[in-house]
N, C-alpha and C positions, 0 to 999 in steps of 0.2 A: 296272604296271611302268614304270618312266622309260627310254625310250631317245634314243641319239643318236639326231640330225635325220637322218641318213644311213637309220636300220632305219623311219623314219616312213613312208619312199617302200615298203617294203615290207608291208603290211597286212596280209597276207595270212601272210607268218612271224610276223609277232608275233602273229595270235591262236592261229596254231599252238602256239607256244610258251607263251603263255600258258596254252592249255587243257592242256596236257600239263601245268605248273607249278601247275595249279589242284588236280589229284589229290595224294592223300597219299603217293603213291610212282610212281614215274616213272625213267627211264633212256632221257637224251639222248644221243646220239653225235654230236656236229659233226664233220663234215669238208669239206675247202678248203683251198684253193690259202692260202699265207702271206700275211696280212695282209688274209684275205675279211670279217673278225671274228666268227671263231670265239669267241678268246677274252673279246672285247667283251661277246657276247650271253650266254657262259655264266656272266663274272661279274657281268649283268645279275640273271639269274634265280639264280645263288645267293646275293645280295646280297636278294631281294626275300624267297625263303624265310627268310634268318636271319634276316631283320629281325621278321619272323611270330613267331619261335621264341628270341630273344634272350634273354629273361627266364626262360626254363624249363632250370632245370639241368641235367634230364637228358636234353635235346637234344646229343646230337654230333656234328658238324661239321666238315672238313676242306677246307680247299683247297690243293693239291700240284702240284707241275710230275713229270710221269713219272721223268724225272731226277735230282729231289729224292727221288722217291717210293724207288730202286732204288736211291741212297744211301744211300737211313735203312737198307735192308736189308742192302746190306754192310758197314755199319757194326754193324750187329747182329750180324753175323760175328766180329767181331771182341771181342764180347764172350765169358763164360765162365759155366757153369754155371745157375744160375735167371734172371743176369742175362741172359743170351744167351735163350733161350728166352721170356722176357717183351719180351726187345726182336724177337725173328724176329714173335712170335706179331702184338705190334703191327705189325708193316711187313707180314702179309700180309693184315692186315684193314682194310686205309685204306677199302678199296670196303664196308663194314659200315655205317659212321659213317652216322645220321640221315641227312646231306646232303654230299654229296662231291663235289668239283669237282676233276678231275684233269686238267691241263694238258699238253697237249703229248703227248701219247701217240704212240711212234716218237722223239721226239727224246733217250728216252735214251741210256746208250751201247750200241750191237748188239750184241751177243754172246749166244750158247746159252745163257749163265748166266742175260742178262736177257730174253733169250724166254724161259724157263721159269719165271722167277719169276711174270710177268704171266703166263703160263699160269694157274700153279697157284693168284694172284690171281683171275683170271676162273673157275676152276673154284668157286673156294670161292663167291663172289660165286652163281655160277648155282646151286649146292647149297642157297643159303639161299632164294633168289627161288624155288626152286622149292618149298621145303618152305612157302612165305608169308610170310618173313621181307623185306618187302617196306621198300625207304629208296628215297631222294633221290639217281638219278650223275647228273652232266655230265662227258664229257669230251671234248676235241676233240683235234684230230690232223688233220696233212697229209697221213697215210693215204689212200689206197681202200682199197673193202670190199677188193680186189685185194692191194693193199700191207697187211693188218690180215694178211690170211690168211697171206700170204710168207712176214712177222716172225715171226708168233705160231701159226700152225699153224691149220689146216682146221679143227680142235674149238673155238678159241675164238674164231672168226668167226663158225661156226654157234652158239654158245652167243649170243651178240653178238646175230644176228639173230631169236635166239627173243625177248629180251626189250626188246631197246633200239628205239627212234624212231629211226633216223638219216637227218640230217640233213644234203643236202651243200649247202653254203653256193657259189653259182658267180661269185660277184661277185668283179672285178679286186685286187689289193692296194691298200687308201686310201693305203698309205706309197710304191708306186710313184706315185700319183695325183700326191700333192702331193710327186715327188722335185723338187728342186731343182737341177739340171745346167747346169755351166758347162764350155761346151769354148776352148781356146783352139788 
């Protein structure tokens, strides 16, 4: 895997990461402060997987920001009949997809409505891993394990931690590093 110069000082996460991405099923959870790069390193390694997997059709694939993710689903609200229920069915199965990189998790908008949806995402998700149905997450999040459980409820943290790697990234923001500040 190619990383910036910045993850080279760290050796010791990239072979982590890489031996996790060396398996044919795997579930990362980064988390960190804004700007640790999180997102950097997850579309490091889902970059490296599709590239493996490119040429074969029946690979699928997704990468989504949370926010994105809980608008495909009210949008699927708002459709009717077969159509409605082919678009629900897709928006609760992103976490299914071969390789799934889902972005920003907690940064959609809060509400009971989008706690339950990732709920009942994360239940299906754990229902399949557990029956062997085994794919490719990364997702990252300004979460703690602490703030996962708040949002989302004590059942899908402990699902969380039966089967995911997580990851907390402790390193400063690189965008505060190099902020640029002029006082007058």
């Amino acid at each position: 895997m190619k990383y910036p110069d910045w993850y080279q000082k760290n050796a010791k996460l990239c072979a982590y990461i890489e031996e996790l991405a060396a398996n044919d099923s795997f579930a990362i959870l980064l988390t960190g402060k804004p700007g640790c790069g999180k997102t950097a390193i997850a579309e490091i390694v889902f970059d490296h997987i599709y590239a493996m997997h490119k040429n074969d059709s029946r690979f699928s694939y997704v990468a989504i920001s949370a926010d994105k993710m809980y608008g495909n689903y009210m949008a699927a609200m708002n459709h009717s009949g077969s159509e409605r229920t082919a678009a629900i069915e897709k928006a609760e199965r992103y976490l299914m997809y071969d390789l799934v990189l889902l972005d920003d998790l907690g940064c959609e908008i809060s509400s009971d409505a989008s706690a339950s949806y990732f709920a009942r995402v994360f239940s299906m998700q754990y229902e399949e891993w557990k029956d062997g149905k085994r794919n490719r997450v990364i997702i990252t999040t300004n979460l703690n394990i602490e703030g996962i459980a708040s949002v989302y409820g004590s059942r899908v943290m402990d699902r969380i931690a039966e089967f995911y790697h997580v990851i907390t990234l402790t390193n400063d923001s690189w965008r505060m590093k190099n902020l640029k500040q002029v006082r007058f």
